[in-house]
Every structure is written in C-alpha cells, then in structure tokens.
C-alpha positions in Angstrom: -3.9 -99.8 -144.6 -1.6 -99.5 -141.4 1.5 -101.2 -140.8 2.5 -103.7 -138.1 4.4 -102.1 -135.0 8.0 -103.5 -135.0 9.0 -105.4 -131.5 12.8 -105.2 -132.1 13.1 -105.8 -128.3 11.1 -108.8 -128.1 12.9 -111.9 -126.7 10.4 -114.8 -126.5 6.4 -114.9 -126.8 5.7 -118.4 -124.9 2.6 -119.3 -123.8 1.4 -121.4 -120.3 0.3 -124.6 -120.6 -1.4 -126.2 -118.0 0.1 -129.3 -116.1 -2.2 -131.3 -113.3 0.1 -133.5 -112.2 3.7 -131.3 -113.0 5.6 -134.2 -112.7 4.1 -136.5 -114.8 3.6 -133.9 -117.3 7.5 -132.8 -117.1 8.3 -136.5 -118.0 5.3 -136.5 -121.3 7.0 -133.9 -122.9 10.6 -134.9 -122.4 9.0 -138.1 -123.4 8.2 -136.5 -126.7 11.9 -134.3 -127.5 12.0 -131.6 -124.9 14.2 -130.3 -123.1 13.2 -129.4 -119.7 15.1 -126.0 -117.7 13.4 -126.1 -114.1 12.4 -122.4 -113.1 10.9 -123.9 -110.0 8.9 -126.8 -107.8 5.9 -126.4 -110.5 7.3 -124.4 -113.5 9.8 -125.3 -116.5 10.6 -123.5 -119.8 10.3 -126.7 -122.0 12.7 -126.1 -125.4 12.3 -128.1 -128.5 15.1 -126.1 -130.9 14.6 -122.6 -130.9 10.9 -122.8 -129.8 9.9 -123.3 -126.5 6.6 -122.8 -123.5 6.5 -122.7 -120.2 4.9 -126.2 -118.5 3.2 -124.8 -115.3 1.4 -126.9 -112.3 -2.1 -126.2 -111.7 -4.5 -127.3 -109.4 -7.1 -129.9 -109.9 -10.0 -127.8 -110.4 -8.0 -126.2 -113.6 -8.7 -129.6 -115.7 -11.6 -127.8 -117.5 -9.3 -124.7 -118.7 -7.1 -127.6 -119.7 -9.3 -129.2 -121.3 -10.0 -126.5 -123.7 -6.5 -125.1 -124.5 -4.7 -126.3 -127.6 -0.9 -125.9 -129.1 -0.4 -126.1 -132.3 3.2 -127.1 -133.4 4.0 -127.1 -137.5 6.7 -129.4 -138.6 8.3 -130.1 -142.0 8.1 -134.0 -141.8 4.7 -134.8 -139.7 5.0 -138.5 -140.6 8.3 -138.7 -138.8 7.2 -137.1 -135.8 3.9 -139.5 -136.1 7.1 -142.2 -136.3 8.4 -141.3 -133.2 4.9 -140.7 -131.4 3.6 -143.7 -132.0 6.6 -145.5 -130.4 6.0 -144.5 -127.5 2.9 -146.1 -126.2 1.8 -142.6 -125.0 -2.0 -143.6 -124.7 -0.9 -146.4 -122.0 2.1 -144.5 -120.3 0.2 -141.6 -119.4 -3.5 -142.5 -119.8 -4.1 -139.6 -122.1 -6.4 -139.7 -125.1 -4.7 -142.3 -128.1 -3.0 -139.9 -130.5 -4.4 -139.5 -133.9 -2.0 -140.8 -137.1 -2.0 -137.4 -139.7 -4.5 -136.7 -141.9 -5.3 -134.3 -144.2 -7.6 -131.8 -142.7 -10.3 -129.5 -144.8 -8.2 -126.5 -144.1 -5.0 -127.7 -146.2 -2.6 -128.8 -143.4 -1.8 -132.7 -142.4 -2.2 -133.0 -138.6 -1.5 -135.5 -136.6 -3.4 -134.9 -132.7 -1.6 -135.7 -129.5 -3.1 -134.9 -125.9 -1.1 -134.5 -123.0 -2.2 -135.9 -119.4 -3.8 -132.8 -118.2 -5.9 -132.9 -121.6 -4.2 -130.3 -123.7 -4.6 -131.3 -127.3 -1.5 -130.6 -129.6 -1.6 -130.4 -133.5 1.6 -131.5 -134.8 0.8 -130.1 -138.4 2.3 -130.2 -141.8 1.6 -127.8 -144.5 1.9 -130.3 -147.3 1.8 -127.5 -149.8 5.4 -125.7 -148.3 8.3 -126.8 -150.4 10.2 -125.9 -147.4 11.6 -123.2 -148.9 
C-alpha cells in the first residue's frame, strides 16, 4: 500500500475552461455568483467562495474541446442553486443548452446540468446521502 505525497506548498489547483466569446462568457458566470478578477484582455480567475478556475478566451475552432470538457461543482443545497438558476432565463440570455432541474442520478448524487455559451456542461451536484457533516 503506499501513501499519498503531501503538497504542503500547494496554493490552488484550478483548471482552464474554455470561453468562445470571453466576454459573454465573463458575464454567464457572474450571471450565475462569480466573482470575476481580470488577469488580462482574455483571461480571469473567476471565485465563487474559496473555490475558483480560470475563464480563458479561445478561438473559434476550440468549440469541439469545449464541447467535450465538463466541471463538476458539489453543493450542500442543489435545489437552491436550481432556485436561483432557473431565474435567470439562461437558455434565452445566452443561447446555451436549457439547464436541466436535479435529479437523482444512478451513481447516488442529485445533479442539476447547466451549459455555458461555449458548451461546457457543469454538474451542480448534491450528495443527498452527506449529512453535511
């Protein structure tokens, strides 16, 4: 059996997700409860608490990569995010995909979709079997 190395030194682990139109895609996620810290013309650290990714322009011919990636976001109350979500008319703001209300899915976790306008899905998830403790 081995034992995972420690990272004691390790600030943030934030993944790239992919942005067509920068712009619109800064205003989506602000849209949603980000908060947006420019780090240049086509790149922002988006922050929601202590969790956060970094929202990067790409060029057209990326929509296939972004297509394909996913973020998955687990939340103690998924039908108050799906509250808010729905609200906000997302579908016909942004012409993305119409988010998804939670469900429970076969693997044990409620999840609620959203896609963003450069068609990266997010899974707002619940695990409806964490007492939140």
């Amino acid at each position: 059996m081995s034992t995972q190395p420690s990272a004691p030194d390790v600030v943030a682990l934030r993944p790239f997700v992919p942005a067509q139109d920068f712009e619109t895609s800064l205003q989506f996620y602000t849209d949603l409860g980000f908060r947006a810290f420019r780090l240049g013309e086509t790149m922002a650290s988006m922050h929601l608490g202590p969790f956060s990714f970094l929202l990067q322009g790409w060029s057209t011919d990326a929509k296939d990569f972004a297509s394909h990636f996913m973020m998955h976001l687990l939340v103690n109350d998924v039908d108050a995010w799906w509250s808010r979500i729905a609200k906000l008319g997302l579908a016909e703001r942004y012409g993305v995909g119409a988010p998804a209300p939670p469900k429970l899915q076969p693997w044990g976790l409620v999840v609620a979709y959203v896609w963003d306008p450069a068609g990266v899905l997010w899974h707002i998830a619940e695990d409806p079997t964490d007492s939140g403790g």
